[in-house]
C-alpha positions as CSV (number, residue, x, y, z in Angstrom):
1,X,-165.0,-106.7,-4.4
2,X,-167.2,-105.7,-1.5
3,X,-165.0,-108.1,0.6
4,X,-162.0,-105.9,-0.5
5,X,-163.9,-102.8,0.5
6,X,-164.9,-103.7,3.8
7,X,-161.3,-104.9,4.8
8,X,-160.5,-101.6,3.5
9,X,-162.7,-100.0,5.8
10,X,-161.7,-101.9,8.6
11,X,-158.2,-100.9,8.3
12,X,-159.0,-97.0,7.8
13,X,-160.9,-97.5,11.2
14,X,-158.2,-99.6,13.3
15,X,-155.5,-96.4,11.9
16,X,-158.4,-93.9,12.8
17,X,-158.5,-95.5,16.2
18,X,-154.5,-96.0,16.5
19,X,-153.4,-92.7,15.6
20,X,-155.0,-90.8,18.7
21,X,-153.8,-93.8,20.8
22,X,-150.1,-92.9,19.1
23,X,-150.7,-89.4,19.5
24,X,-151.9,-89.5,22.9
25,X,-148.8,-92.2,24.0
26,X,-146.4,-89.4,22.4
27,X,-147.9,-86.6,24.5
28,X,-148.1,-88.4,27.8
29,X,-144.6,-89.5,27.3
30,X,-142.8,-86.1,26.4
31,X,-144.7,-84.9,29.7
32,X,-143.5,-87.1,31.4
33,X,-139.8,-86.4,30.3
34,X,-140.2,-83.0,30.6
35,X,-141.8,-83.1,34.5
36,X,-139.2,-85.7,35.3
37,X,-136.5,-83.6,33.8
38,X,-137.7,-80.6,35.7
39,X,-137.9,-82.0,39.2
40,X,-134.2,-83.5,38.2
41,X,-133.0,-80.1,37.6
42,X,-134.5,-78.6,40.6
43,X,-133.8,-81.1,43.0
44,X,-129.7,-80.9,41.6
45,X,-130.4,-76.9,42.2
46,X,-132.0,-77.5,45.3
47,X,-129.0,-79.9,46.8
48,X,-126.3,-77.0,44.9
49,X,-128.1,-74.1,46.7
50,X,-128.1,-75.9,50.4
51,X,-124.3,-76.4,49.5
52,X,-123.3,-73.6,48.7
53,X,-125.2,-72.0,52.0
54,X,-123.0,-74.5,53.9
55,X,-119.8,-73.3,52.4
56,X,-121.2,-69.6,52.7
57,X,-121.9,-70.2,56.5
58,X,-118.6,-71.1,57.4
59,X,-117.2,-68.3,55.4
60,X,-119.6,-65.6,57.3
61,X,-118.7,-67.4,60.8
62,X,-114.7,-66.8,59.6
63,X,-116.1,-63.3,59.1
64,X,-116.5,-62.3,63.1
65,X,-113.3,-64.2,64.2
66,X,-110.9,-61.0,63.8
67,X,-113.7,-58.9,65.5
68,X,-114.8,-61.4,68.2
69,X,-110.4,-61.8,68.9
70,X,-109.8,-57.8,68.7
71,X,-112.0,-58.0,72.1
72,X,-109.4,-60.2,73.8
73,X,-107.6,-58.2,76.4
74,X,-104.1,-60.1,75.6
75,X,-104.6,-59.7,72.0
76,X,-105.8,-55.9,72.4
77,X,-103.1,-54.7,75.1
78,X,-100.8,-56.5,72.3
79,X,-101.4,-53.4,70.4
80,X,-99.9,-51.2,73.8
81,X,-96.6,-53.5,73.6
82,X,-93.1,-51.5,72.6
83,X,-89.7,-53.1,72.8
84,X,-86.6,-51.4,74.3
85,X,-84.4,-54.1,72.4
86,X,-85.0,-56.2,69.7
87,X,-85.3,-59.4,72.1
88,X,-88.7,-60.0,73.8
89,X,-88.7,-60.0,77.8
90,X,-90.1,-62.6,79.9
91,X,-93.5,-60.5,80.3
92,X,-93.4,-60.1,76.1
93,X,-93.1,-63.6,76.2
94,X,-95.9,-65.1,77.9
95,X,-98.3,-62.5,76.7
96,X,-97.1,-63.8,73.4
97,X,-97.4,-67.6,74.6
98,X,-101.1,-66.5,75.6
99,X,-102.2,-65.4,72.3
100,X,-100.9,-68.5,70.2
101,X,-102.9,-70.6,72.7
102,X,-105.9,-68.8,72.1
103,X,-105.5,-68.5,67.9
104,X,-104.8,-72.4,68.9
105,X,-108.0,-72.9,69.9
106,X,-110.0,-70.6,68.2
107,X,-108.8,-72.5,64.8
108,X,-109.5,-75.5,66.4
109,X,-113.0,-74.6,67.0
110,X,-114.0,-75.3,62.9
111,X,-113.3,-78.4,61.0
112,X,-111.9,-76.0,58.3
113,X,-108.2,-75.9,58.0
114,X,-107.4,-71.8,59.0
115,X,-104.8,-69.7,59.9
116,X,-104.8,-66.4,62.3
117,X,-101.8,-64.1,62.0
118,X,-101.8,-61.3,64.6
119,X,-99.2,-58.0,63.1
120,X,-97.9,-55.7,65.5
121,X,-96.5,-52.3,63.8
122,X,-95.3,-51.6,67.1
123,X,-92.5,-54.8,67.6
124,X,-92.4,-55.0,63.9
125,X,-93.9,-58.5,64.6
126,X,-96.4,-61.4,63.6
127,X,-97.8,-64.0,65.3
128,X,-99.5,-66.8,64.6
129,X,-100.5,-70.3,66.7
130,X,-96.6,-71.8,66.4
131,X,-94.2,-68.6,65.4
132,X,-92.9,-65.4,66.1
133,X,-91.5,-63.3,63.2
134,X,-90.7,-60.0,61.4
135,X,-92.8,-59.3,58.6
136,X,-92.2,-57.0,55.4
137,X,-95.1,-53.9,56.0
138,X,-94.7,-53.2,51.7
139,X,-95.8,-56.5,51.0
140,X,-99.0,-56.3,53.8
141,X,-99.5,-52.8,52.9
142,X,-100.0,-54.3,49.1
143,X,-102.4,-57.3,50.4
144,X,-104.3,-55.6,52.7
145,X,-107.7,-54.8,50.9
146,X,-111.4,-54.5,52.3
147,X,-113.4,-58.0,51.9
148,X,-112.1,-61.3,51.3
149,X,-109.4,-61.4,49.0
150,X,-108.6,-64.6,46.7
151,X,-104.7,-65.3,45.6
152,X,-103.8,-68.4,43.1
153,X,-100.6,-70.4,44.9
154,X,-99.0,-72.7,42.0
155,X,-99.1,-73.8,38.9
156,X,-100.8,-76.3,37.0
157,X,-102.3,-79.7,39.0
158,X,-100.5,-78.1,42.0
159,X,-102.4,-75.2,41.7
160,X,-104.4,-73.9,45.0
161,X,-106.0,-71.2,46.4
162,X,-105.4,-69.3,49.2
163,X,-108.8,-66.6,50.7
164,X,-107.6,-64.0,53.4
165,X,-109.9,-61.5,55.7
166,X,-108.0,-58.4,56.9
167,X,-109.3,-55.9,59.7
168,X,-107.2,-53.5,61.2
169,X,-107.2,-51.1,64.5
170,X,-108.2,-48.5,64.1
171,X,-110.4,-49.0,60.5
172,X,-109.0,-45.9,59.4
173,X,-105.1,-46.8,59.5
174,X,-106.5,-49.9,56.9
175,X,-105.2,-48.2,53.8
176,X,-102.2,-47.5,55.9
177,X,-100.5,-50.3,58.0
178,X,-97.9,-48.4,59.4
179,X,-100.4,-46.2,61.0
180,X,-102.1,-49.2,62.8
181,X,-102.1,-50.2,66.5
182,X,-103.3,-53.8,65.3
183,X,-103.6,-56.0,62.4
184,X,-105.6,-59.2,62.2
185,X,-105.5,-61.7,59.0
186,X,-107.2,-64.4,58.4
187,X,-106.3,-67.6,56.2
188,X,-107.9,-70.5,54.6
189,X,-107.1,-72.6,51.7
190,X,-109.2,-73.7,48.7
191,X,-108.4,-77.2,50.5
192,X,-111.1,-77.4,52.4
193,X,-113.4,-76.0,49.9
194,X,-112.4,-79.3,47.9
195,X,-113.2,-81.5,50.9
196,X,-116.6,-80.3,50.6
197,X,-116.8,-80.8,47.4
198,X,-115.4,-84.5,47.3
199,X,-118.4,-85.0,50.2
200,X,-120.8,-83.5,47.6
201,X,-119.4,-86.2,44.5
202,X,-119.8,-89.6,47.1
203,X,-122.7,-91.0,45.2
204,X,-121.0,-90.2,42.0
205,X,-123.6,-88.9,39.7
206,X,-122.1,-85.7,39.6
207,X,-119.1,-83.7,39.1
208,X,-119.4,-80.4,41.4
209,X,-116.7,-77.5,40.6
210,X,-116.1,-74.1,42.2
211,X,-115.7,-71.2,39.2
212,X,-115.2,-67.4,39.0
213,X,-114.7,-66.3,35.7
214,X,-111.4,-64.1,35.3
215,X,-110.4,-66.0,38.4
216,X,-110.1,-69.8,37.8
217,X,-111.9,-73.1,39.3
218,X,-111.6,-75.2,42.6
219,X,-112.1,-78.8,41.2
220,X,-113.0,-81.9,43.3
221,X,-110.0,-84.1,43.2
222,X,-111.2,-86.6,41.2
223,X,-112.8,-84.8,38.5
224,X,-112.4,-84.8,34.8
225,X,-110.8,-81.9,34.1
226,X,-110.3,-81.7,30.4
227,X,-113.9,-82.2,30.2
228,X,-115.1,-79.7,33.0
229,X,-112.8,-76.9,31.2
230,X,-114.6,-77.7,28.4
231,X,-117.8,-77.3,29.7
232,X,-117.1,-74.1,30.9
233,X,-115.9,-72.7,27.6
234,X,-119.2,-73.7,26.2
235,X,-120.9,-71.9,29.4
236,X,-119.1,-69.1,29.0
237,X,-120.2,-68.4,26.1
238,X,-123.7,-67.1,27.0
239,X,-124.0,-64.7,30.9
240,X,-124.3,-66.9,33.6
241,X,-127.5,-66.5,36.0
242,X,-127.0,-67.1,39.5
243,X,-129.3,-70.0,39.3
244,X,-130.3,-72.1,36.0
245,X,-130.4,-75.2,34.1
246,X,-128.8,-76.1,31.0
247,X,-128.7,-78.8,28.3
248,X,-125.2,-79.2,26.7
249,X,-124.0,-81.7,23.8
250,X,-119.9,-82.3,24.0
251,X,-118.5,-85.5,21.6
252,X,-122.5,-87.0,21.2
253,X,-123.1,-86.7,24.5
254,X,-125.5,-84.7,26.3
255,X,-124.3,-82.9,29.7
256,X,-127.5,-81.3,32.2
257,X,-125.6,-78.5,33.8
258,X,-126.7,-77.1,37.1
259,X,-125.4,-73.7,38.5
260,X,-126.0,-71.5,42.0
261,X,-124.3,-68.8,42.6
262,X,-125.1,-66.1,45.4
263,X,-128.0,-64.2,44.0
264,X,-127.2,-61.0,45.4
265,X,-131.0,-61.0,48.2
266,X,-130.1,-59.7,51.3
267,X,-132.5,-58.1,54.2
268,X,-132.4,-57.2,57.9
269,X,-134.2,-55.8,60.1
270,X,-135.4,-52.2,60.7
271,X,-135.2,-49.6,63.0
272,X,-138.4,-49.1,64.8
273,X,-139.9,-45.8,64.0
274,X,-139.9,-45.3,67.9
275,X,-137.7,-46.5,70.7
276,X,-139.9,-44.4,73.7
277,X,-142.3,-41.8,74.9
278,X,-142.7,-38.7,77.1
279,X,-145.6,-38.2,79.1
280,X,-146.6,-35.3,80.1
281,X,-149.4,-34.5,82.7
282,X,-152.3,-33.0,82.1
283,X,-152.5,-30.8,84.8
284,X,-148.7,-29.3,84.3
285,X,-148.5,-25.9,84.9
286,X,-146.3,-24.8,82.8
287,X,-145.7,-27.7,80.0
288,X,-143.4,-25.6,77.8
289,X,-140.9,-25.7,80.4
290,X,-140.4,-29.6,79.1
291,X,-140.2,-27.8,75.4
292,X,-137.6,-25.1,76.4
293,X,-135.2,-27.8,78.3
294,X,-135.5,-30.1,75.2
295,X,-135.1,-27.2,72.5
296,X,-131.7,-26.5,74.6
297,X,-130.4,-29.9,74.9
298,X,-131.2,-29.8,71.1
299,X,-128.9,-26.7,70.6
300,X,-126.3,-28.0,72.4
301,X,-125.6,-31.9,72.9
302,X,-127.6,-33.3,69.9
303,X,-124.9,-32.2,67.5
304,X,-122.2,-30.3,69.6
305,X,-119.5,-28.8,67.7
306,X,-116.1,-28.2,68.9
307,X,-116.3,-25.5,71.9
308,X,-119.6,-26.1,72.8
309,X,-120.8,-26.7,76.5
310,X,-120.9,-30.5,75.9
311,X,-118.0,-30.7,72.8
312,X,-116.9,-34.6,75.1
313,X,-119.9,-35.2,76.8
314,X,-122.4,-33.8,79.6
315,X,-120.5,-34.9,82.7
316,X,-116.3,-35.5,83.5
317,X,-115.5,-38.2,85.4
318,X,-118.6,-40.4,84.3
319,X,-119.3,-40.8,80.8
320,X,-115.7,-38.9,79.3
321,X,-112.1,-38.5,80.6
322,X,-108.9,-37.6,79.9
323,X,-105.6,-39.3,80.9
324,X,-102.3,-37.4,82.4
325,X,-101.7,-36.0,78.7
326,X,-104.8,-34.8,78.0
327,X,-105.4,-37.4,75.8
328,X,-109.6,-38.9,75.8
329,X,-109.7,-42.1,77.4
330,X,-112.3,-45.1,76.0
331,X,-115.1,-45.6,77.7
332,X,-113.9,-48.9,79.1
333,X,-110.7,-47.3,81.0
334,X,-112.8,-44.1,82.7
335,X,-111.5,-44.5,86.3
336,X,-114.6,-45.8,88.8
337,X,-116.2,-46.9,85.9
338,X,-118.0,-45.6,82.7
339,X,-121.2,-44.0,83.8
340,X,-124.6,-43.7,81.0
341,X,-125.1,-39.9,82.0
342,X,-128.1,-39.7,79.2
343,X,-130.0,-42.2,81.2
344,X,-130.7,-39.5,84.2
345,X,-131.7,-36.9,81.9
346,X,-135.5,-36.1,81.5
347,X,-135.6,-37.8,77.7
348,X,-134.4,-41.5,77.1
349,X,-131.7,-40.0,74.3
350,X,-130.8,-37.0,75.7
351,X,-131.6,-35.7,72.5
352,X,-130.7,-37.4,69.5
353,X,-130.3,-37.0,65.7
354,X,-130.3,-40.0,63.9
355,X,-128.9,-37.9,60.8
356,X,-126.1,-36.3,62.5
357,X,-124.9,-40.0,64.4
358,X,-124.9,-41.3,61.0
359,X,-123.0,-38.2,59.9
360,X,-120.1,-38.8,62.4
361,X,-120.0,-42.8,61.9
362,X,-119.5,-41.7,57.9
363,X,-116.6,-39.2,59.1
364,X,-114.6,-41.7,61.1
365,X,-114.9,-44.9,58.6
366,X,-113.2,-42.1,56.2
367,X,-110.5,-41.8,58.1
368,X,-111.7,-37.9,59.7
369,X,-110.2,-37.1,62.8
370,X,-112.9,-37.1,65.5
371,X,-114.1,-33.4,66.8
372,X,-117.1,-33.2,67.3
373,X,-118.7,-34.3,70.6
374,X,-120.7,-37.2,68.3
375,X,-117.3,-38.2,66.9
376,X,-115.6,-38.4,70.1
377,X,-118.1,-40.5,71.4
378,X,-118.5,-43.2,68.5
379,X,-114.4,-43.4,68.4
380,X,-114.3,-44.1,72.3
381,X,-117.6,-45.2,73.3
382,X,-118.5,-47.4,70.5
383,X,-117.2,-51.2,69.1
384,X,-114.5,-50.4,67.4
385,X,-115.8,-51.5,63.7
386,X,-118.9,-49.5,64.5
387,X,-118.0,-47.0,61.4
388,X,-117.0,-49.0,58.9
389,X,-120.4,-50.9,59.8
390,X,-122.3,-47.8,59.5
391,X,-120.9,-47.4,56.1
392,X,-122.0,-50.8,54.6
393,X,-125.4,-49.9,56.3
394,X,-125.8,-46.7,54.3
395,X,-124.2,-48.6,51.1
396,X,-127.7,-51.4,51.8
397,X,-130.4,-48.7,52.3
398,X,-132.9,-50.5,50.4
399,X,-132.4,-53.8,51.8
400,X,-134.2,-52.7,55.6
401,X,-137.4,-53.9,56.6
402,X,-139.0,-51.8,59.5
403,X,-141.9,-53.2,61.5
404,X,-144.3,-50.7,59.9
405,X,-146.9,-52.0,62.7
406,X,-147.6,-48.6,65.1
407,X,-151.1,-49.9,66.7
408,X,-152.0,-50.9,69.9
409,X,-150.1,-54.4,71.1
410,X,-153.1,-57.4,70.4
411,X,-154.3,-60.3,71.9
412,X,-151.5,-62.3,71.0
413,X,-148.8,-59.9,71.3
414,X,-149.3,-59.9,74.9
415,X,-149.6,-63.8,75.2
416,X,-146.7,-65.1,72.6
417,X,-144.6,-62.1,71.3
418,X,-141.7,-62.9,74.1
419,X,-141.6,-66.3,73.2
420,X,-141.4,-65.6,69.7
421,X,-138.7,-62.8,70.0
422,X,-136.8,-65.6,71.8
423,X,-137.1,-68.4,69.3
424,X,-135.7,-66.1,66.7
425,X,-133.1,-64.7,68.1
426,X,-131.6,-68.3,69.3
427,X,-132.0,-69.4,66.0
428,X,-130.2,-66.0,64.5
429,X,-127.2,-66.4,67.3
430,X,-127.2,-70.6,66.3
431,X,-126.5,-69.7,62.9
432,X,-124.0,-67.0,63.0
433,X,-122.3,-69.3,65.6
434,X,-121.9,-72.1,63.3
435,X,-124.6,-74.4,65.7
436,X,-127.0,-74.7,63.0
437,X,-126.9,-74.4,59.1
438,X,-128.8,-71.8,57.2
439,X,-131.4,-74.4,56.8
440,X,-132.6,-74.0,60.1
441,X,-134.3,-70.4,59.1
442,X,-137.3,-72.4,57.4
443,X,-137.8,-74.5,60.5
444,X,-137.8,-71.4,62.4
445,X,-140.2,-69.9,60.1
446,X,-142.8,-72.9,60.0
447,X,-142.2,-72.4,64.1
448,X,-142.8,-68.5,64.3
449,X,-146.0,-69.1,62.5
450,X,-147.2,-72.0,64.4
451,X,-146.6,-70.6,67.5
452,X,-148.7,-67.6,67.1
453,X,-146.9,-65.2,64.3
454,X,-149.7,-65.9,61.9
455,X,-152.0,-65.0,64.3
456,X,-150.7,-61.8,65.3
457,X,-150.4,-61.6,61.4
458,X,-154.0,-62.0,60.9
459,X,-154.7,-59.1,64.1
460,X,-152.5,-56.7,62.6
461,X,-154.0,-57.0,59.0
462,X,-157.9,-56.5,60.7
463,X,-156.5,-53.5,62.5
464,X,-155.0,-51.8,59.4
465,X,-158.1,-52.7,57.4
466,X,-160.9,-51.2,59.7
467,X,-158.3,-47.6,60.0
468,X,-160.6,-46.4,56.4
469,X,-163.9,-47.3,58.2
């Protein structure tokens, strides 16, 4: 009997002593799980955001293509071209010959298939790298839309996608073609998303898919599509985030679905508070002579309605003039040469309202005929998508960061700030030029800091800091 009860005791003491072992084993295991399933999940959301950037960056460098071939003179004097038959002259010709070499090489210059069509309202005409033909204005009058526009080609496994970017001269003749001087579209097919996407699949432990609900999917070529479709059902059926993780079971089997999506951030830069000062002597006379010249260039050019003194600008000849019909001529075809005629007055700016430029930028991207002396000057003076810019800017107010620093320039201003002004913007114009990816912005960053930015950082903060001593 007492044998009996000690090996009962010695069994309640080896399951006493097992069961926090047991316990403990189950603990560190599901922890382990669970960290190894979370850097799984964001190391495939870390590899599907950098992809996406990828396919975004080539999209936004397809972006400036129609403005950046607008400034051609061949493709902008093709505007200017009228035919007094229906045949094209020699001149018409080679002008013509010119511009297909140039859309030649400017689709050349991405490893994206893309095609650049060039319409002229005025020879009834488009052209692209390899052909010259008539085009039907009701059908580009129906296609032409602001943004990138997305159009399904074909039916079932021969189904594609086609994206196309319109921009028009002038922006306001956009909702009407017929009114334009110059149309310029931009193709690409869903193609070369699919390329990418195949590159993405090469190890093979993943099935990557494009998808826009109400829209359709851009499939790598060798997925499983029964299966992706019905994946997507079962996604569906909660919103999607623009980034997240998720467990799914299909058949048995368990599915770890990754999305990214664009997550609707975006910043820029401010406007400085300032862009220059006035000084005034001490010893002036008669300083509110300064104030009286400055409250009348105020009155008068700031915001100059029609009739007023300076209704095209302050001097004729030099910064506005008008051809043999009266007609205001672009900044860029004043005879002798465009002259700055604010940069001889006694102020920088002449005298400027930020307000009322805004004002006249609005007015023009809304298609309002330009009167006003601030009007005149943004539709002949300016780029020629300046308005339609200014309206996206006023559409993004919140998404502005200023430089809210107005102290005296420190230590390290003075010894690094150039430098660092011109490490960021070579990385800006290597990005937006297709040089480097969007992955480059965090090397900058670590750079910028390195180099002295978190130093000035630390100056500025010690400045604001002893301002409520």
């Amino acid at each position: 009997m007492p044998r009996h009860t000690l090996f009962r005791k010695m069994v309640l003491l080896l399951v006493m002593m097992l069961v926090p072992i047991v316990g403990l084993y189950y603990y560190s295991n599901r922890t382990s799980t669970e960290v190894l399933g979370t850097e799984l999940n964001q190391s495939n959301a870390n590899q599907l955001s950098f992809f996406q950037s990828q396919v975004n960056t080539n999209i936004d460098l397809f972006s400036l293509w129609p403005n950046l071939l607008i400034q051609d003179p061949d493709i902008f004097g093709f505007k200017d071209i009228f035919l007094s038959s229906e045949y094209f002259n020699l001149d018409i010709i080679n002008v013509v010959k010119r511009i297909q070499t140039k859309l030649n090489i400017q689709e050349s210059s991405s490893n994206w298939k893309t095609k650049l069509y060039i319409f002229s309202p005025s020879l009834g005409r488009v052209v692209s790298d390899n052909d010259v033909d008539h085009y039907d204005n009701d059908d580009l009058k129906k296609r032409m839309k602001p943004g990138w526009q997305v159009k399904k080609m074909g039916q079932g496994d021969e189904a594609y996608y086609v994206f196309s970017l319109f921009t028009a001269y002038p922006y306001s003749s956009f909702s009407h073609p017929e009114d334009a001087n110059l149309i310029i579209e931009l193709q690409f097919e869903s193609g070369n998303i699919q390329d990418m996407l195949d590159k993405f699949k090469s190890d093979g432990r993943r099935d990557p898919v494009y998808f826009k609900p109400g829209l359709g999917v851009i499939y790598n070529r060798s997925a499983d599509k029964p299966l992706t479709e019905r994946i997507l059902r079962q996604l569906q059926k909660e919103t999607l985030q623009a980034e997240e993780n998720r467990t799914l079971e299909l058949d048995g089997q368990t599915y770890l679905v990754n999305v990214a999506g664009p997550d609707g951030k975006a910043g820029r830069h401010g406007t400085l508070f300032t862009n220059g000062v006035t000084l005034i002597n001490k010893d002036m006379k008669h300083p509110e002579a300064f104030f009286t010249y400055q409250n009348y260039m105020y009155d008068n050019l700031a915001d100059s309605k029609p009739g007023g003194i300076f209704e095209n600008g302050l001097f004729k000849g030099y910064d506005y003039d008008f051809d043999a019909s009266g007609k205001p001529l672009r900044y860029d075809q004043i005879p002798g040469g465009y002259v700055n005629s604010l940069r001889y007055l006694l102020v920088r700016d002449g005298a400027r309202i930020p307000d009322a430029q805004i004002k006249a930028l609005l007015n023009l991207a809304d298609g309002k005929e330009a009167t006003t002396r601030l009007e005149k000057e943004v539709k002949l003076n300016y780029g020629l998508e300046t308005p339609a810019a200014a309206k996206v800017l006023m559409s993004q107010e919140g998404i502005a960061y200023p430089n809210m620093y107005t102290g005296p320039t420190t230590a390290t201003m003075k010894s690094k700030l150039d430098y660092l002004n011109k490490i960021e913007n070579q990385t800006f114009n290597e990005i937006i030029y297709g040089k480097q990816g969007v992955e480059a912005f965090d090397k900058f960053v670590e750079q910028w800091k390195a180099s002295g930015g978190d130093q000035m950082t630390n100056e500025v903060n010690d400045w604001y800091s002893k301002l409520g001593k």
